[in-house]
Structure formats: structure tokens, C-alpha cells
mmCIF file of the N, C-alpha and C atoms, coordinates in Angstrom:
data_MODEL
# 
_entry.id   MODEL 
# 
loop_
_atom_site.group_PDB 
_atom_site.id 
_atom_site.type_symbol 
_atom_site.label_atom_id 
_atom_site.label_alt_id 
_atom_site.label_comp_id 
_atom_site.label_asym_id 
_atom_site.label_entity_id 
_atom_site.label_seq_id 
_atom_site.pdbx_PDB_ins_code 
_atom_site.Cartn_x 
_atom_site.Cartn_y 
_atom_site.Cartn_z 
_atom_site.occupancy 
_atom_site.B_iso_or_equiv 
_atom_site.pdbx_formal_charge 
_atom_site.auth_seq_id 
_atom_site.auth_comp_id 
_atom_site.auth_asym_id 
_atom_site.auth_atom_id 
_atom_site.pdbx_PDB_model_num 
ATOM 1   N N  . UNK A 1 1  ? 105.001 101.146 83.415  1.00 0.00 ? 1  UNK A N  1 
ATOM 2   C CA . UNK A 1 1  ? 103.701 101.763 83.660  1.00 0.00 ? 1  UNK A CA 1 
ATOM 3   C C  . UNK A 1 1  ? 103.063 101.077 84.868  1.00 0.00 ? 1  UNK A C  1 
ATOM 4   N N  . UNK A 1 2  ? 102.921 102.270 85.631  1.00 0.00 ? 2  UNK A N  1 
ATOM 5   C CA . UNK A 1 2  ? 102.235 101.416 86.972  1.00 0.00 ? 2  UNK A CA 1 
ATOM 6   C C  . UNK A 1 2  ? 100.879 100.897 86.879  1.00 0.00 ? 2  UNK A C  1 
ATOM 7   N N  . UNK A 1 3  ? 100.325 100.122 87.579  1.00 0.00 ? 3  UNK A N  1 
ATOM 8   C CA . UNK A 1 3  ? 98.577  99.731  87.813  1.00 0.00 ? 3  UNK A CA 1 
ATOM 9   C C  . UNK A 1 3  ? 97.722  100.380 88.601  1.00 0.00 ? 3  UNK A C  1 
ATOM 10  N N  . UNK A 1 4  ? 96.397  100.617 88.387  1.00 0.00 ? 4  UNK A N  1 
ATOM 11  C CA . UNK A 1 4  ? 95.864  101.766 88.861  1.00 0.00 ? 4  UNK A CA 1 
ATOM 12  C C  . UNK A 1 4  ? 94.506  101.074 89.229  1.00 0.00 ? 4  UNK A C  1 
ATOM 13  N N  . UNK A 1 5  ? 93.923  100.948 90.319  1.00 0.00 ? 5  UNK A N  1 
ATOM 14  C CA . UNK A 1 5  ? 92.681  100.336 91.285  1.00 0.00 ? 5  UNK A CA 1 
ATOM 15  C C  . UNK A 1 5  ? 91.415  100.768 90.740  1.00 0.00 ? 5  UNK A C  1 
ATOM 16  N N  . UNK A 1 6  ? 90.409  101.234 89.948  1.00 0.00 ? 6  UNK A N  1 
ATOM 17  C CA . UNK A 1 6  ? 89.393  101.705 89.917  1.00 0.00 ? 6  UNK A CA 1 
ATOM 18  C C  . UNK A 1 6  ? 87.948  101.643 90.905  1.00 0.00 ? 6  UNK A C  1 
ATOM 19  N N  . UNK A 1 7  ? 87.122  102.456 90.415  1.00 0.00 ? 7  UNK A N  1 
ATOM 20  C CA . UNK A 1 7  ? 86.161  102.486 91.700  1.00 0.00 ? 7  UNK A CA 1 
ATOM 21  C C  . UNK A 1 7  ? 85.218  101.520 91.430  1.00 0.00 ? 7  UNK A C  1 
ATOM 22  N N  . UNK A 1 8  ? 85.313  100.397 91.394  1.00 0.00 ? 8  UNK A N  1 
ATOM 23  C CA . UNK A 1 8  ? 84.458  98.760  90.929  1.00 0.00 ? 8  UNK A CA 1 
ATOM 24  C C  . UNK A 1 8  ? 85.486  98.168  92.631  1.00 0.00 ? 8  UNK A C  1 
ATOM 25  N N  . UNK A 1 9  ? 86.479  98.608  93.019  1.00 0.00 ? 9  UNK A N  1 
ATOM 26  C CA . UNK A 1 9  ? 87.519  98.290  94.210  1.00 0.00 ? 9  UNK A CA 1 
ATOM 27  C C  . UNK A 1 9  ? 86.272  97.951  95.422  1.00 0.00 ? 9  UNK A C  1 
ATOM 28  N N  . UNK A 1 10 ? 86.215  97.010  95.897  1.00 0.00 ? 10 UNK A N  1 
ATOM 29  C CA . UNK A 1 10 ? 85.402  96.332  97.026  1.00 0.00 ? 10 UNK A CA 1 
ATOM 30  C C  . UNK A 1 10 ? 86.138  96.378  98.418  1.00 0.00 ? 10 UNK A C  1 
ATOM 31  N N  . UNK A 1 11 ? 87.220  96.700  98.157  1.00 0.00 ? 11 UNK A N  1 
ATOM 32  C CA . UNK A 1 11 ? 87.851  97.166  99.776  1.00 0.00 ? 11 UNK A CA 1 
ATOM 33  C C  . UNK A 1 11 ? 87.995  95.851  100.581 1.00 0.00 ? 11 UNK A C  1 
ATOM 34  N N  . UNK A 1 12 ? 88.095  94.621  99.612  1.00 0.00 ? 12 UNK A N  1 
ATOM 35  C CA . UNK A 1 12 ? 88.299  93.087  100.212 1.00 0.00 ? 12 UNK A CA 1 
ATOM 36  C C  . UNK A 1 12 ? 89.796  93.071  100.193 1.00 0.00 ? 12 UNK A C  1 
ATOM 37  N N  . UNK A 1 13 ? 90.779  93.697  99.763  1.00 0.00 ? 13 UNK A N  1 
ATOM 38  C CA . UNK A 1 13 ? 91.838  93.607  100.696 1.00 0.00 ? 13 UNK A CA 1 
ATOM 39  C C  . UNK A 1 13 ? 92.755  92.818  99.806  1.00 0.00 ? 13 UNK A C  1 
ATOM 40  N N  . UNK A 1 14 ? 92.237  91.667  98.875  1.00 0.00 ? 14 UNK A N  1 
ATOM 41  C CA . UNK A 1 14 ? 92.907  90.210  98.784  1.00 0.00 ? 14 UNK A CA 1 
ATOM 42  C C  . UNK A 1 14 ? 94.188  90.956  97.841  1.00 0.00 ? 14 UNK A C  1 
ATOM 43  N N  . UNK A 1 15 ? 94.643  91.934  97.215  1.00 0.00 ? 15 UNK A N  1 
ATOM 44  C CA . UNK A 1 15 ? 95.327  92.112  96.426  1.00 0.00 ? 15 UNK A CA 1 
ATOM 45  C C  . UNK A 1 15 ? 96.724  93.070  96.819  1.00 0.00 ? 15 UNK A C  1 
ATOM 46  N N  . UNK A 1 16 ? 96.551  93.718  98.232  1.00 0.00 ? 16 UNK A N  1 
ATOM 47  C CA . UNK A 1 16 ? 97.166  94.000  99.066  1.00 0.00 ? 16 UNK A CA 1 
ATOM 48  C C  . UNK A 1 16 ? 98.914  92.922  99.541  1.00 0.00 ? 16 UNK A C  1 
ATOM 49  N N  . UNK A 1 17 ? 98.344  91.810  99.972  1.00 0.00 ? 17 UNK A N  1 
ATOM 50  C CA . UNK A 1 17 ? 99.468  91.233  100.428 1.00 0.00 ? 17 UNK A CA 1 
ATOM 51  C C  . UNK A 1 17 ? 100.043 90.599  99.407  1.00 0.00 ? 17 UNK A C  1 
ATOM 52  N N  . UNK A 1 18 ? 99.199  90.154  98.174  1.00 0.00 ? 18 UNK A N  1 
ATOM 53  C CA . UNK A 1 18 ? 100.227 89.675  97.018  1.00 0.00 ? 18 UNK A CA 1 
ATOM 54  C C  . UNK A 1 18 ? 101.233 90.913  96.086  1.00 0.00 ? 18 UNK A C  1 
ATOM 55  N N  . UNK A 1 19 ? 101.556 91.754  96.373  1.00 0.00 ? 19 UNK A N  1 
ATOM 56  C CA . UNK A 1 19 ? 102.300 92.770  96.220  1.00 0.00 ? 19 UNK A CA 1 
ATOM 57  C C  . UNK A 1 19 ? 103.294 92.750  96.577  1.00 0.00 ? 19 UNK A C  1 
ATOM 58  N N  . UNK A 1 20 ? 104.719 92.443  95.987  1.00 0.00 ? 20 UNK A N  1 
ATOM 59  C CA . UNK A 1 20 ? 105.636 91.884  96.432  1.00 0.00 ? 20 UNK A CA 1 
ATOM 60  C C  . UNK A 1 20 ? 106.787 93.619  97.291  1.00 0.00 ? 20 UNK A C  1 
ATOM 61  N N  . UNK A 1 21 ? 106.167 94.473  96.538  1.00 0.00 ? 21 UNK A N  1 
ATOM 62  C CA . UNK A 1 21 ? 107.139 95.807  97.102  1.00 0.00 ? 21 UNK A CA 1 
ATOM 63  C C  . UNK A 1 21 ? 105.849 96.733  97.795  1.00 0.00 ? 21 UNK A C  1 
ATOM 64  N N  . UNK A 1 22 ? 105.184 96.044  98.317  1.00 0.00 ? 22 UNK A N  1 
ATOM 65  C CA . UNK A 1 22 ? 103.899 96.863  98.944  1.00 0.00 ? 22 UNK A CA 1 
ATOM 66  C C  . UNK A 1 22 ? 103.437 98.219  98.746  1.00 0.00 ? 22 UNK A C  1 
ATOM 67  N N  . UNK A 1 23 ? 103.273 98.679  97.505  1.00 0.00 ? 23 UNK A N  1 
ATOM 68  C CA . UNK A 1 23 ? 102.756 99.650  97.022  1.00 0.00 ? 23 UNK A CA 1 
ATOM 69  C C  . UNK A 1 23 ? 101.236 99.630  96.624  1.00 0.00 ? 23 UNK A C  1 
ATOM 70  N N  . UNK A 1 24 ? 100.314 98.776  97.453  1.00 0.00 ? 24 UNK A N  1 
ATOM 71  C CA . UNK A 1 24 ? 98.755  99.390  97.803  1.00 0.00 ? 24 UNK A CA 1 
ATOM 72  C C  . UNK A 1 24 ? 98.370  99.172  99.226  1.00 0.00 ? 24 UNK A C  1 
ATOM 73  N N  . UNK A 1 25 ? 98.224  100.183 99.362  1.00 0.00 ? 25 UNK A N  1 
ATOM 74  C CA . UNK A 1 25 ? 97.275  100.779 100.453 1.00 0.00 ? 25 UNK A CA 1 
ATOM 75  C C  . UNK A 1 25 ? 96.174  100.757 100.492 1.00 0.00 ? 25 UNK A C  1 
ATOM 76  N N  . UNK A 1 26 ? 95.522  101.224 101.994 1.00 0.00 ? 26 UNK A N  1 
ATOM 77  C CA . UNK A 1 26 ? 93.893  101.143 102.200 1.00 0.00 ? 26 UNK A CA 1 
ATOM 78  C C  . UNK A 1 26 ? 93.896  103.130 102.185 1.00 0.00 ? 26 UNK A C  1 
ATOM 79  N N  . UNK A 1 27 ? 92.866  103.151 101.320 1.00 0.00 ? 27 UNK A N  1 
ATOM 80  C CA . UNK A 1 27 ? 92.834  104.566 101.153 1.00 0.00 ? 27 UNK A CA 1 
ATOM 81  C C  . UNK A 1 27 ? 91.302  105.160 101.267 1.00 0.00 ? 27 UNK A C  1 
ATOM 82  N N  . UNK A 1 28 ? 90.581  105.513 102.232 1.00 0.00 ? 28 UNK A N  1 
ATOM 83  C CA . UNK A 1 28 ? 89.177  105.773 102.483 1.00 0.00 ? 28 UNK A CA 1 
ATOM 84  C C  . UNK A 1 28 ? 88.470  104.147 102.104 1.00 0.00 ? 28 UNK A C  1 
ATOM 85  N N  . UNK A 1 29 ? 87.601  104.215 100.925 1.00 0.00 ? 29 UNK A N  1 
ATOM 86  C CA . UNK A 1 29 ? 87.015  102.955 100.925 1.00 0.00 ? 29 UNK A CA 1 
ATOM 87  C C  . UNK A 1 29 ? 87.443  102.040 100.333 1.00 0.00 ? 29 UNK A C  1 
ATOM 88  N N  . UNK A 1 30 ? 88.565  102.667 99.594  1.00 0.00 ? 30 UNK A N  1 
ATOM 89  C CA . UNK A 1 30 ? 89.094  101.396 98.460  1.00 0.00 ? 30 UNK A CA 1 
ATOM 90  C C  . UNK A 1 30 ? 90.504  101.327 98.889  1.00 0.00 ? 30 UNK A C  1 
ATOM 91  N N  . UNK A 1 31 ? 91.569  100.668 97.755  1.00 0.00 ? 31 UNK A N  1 
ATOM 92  C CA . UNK A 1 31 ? 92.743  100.369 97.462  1.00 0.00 ? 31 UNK A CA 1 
ATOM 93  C C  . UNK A 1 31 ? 93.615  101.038 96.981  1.00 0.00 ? 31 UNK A C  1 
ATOM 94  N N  . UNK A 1 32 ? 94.826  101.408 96.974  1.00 0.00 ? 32 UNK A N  1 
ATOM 95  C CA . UNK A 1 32 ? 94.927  102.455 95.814  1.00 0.00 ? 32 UNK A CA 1 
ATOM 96  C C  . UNK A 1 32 ? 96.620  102.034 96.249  1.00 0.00 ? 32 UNK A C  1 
ATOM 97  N N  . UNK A 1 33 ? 97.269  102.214 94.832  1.00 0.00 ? 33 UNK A N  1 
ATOM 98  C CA . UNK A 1 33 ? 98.530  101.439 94.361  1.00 0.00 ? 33 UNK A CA 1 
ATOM 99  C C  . UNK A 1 33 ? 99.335  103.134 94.040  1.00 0.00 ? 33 UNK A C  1 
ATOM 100 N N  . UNK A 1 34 ? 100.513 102.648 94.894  1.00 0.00 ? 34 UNK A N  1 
ATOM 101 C CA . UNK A 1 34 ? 101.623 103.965 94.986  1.00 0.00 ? 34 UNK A CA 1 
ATOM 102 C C  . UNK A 1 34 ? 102.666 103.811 93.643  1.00 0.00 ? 34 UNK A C  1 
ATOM 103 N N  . UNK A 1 35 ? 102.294 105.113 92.630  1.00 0.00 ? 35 UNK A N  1 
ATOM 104 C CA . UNK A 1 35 ? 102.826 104.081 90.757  1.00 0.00 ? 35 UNK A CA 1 
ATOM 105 C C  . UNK A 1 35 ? 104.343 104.488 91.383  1.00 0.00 ? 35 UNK A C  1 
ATOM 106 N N  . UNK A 1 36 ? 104.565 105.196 92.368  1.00 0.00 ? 36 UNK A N  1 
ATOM 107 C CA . UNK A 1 36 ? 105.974 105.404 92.218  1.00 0.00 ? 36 UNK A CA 1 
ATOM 108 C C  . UNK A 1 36 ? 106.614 103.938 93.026  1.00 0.00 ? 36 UNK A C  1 
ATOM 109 N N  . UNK A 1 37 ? 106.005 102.969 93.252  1.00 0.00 ? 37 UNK A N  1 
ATOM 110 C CA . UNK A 1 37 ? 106.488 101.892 94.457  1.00 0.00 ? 37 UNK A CA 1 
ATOM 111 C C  . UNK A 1 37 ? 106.619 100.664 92.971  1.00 0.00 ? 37 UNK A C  1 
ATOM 112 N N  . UNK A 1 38 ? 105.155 101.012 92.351  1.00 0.00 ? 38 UNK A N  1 
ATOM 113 C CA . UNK A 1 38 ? 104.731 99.415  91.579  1.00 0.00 ? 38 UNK A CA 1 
ATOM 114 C C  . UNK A 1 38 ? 105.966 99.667  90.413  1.00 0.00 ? 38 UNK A C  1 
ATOM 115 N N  . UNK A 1 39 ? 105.980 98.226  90.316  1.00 0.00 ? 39 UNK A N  1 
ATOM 116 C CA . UNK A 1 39 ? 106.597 97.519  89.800  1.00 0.00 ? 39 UNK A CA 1 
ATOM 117 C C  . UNK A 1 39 ? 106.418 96.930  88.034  1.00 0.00 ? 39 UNK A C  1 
ATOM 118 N N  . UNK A 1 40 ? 105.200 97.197  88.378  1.00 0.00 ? 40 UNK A N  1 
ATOM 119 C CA . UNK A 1 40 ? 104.524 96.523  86.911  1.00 0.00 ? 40 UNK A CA 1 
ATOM 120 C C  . UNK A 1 40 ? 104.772 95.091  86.979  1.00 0.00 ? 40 UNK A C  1 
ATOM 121 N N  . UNK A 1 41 ? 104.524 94.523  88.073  1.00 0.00 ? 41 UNK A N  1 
ATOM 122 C CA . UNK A 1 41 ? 104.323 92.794  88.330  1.00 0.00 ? 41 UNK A CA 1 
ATOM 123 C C  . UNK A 1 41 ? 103.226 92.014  87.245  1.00 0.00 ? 41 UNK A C  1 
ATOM 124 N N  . UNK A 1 42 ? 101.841 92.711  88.130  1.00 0.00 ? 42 UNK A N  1 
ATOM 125 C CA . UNK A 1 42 ? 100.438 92.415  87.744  1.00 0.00 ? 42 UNK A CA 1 
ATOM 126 C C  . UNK A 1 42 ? 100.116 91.459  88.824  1.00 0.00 ? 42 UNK A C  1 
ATOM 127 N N  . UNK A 1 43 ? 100.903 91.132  89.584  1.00 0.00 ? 43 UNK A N  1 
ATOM 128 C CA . UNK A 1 43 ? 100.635 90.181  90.699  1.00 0.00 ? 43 UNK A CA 1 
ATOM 129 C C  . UNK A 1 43 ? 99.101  90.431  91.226  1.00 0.00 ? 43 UNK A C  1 
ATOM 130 N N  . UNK A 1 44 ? 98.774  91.789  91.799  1.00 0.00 ? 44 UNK A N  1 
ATOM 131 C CA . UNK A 1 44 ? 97.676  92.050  92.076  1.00 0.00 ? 44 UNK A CA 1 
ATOM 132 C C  . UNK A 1 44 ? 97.021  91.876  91.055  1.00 0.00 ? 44 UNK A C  1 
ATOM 133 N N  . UNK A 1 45 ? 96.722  91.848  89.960  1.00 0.00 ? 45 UNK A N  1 
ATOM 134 C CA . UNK A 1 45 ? 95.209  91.710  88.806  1.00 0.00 ? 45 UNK A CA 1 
ATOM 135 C C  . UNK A 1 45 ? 95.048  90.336  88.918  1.00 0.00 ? 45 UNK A C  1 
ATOM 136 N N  . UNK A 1 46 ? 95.562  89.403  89.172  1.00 0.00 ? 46 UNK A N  1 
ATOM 137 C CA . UNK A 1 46 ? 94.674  87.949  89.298  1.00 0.00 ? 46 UNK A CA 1 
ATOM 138 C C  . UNK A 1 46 ? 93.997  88.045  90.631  1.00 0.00 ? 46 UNK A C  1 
ATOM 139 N N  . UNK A 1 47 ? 94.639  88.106  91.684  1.00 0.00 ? 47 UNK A N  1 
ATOM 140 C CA . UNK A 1 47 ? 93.611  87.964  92.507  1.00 0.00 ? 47 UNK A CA 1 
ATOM 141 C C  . UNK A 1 47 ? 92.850  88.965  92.779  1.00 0.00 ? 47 UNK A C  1 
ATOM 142 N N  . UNK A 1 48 ? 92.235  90.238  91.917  1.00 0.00 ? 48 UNK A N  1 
ATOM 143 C CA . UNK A 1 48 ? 91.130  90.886  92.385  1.00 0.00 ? 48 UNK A CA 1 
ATOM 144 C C  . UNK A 1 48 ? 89.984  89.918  91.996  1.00 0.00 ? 48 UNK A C  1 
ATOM 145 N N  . UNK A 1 49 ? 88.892  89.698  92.674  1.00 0.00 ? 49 UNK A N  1 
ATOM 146 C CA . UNK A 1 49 ? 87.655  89.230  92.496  1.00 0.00 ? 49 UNK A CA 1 
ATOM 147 C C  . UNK A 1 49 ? 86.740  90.072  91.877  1.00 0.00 ? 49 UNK A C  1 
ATOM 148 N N  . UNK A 1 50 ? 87.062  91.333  91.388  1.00 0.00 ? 50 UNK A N  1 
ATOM 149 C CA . UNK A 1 50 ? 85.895  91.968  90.798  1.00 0.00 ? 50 UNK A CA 1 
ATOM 150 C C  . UNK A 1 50 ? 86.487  92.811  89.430  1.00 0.00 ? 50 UNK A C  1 
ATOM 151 N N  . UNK A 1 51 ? 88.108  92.275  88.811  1.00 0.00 ? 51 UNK A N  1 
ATOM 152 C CA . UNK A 1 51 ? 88.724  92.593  87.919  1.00 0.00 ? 51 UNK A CA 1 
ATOM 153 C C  . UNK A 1 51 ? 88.759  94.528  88.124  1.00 0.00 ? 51 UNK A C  1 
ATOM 154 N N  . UNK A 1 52 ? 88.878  95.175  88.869  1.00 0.00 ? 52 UNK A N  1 
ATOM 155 C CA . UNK A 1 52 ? 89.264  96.218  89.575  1.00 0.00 ? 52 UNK A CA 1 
ATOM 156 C C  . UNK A 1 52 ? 90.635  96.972  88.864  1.00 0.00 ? 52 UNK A C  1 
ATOM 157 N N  . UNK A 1 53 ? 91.667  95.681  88.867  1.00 0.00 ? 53 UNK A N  1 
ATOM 158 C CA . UNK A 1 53 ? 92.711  96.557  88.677  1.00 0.00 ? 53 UNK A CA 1 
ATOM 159 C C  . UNK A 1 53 ? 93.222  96.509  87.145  1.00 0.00 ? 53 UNK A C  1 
ATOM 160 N N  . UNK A 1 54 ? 93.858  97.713  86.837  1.00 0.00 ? 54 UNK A N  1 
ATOM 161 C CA . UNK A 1 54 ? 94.482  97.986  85.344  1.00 0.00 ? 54 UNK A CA 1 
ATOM 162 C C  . UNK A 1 54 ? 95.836  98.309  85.065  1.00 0.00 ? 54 UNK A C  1 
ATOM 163 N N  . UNK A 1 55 ? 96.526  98.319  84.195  1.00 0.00 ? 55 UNK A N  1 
ATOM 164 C CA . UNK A 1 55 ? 97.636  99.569  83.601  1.00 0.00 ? 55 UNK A CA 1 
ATOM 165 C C  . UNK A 1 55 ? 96.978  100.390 83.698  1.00 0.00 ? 55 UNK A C  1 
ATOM 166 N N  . UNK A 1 56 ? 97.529  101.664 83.946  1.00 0.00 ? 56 UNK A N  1 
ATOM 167 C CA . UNK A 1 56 ? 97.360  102.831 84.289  1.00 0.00 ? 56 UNK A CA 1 
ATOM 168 C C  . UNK A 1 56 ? 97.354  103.371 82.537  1.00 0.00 ? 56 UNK A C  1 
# 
């Protein structure tokens, strides 16, 4: 099950490069995670600063 960005997403970026198969993007104002790329790491949910990201 992939992870999915919600709109609490601050567009700070930090969760982007810890993504080891780069499946989030900058998408208008926010982030947004490609479920067909993710991995189901979770790599990105620690470093959001505003707890943003989920399981889908």
C-alpha cells in the first residue's frame, strides 16, 4: 500500500530526497507520491515536519 501526502503538505520539500525510488514530486503547491513508484518504505513520514504523510 502506497503513502499518500495530504493537504496539511507545506511544500518544504524535506521528504522528497529521502525517497529512496523517487516517487514524490512537486505538484502545484504541495507534494504528491507516485503509489505506482512507492515502495511502502515510510522513509518519507519521519521527516515530514507537519506529519502530512499516510498509508493510503
Amino acid at each position: 500500500m502506497a503513502y499518500v501526502i495530504n493537504d496539511e503538505c507545506t511544500n518544504c520539500g524535506s521528504c522528497e530526497p529521502e525517497c529512496p525510488v523517487e516517487a514524490i514530486n512537486e505538484k502545484g503547491d504541495k507534494r504528491v507520491i507516485d503509489a505506482k513508484k512507492c515502495i511502502d518504505c515510510g522513509a518519507c513520514v519521519d521527516v515530514c515536519p507537519v506529519d502530512a504523510i499516510s498509508p493510503a
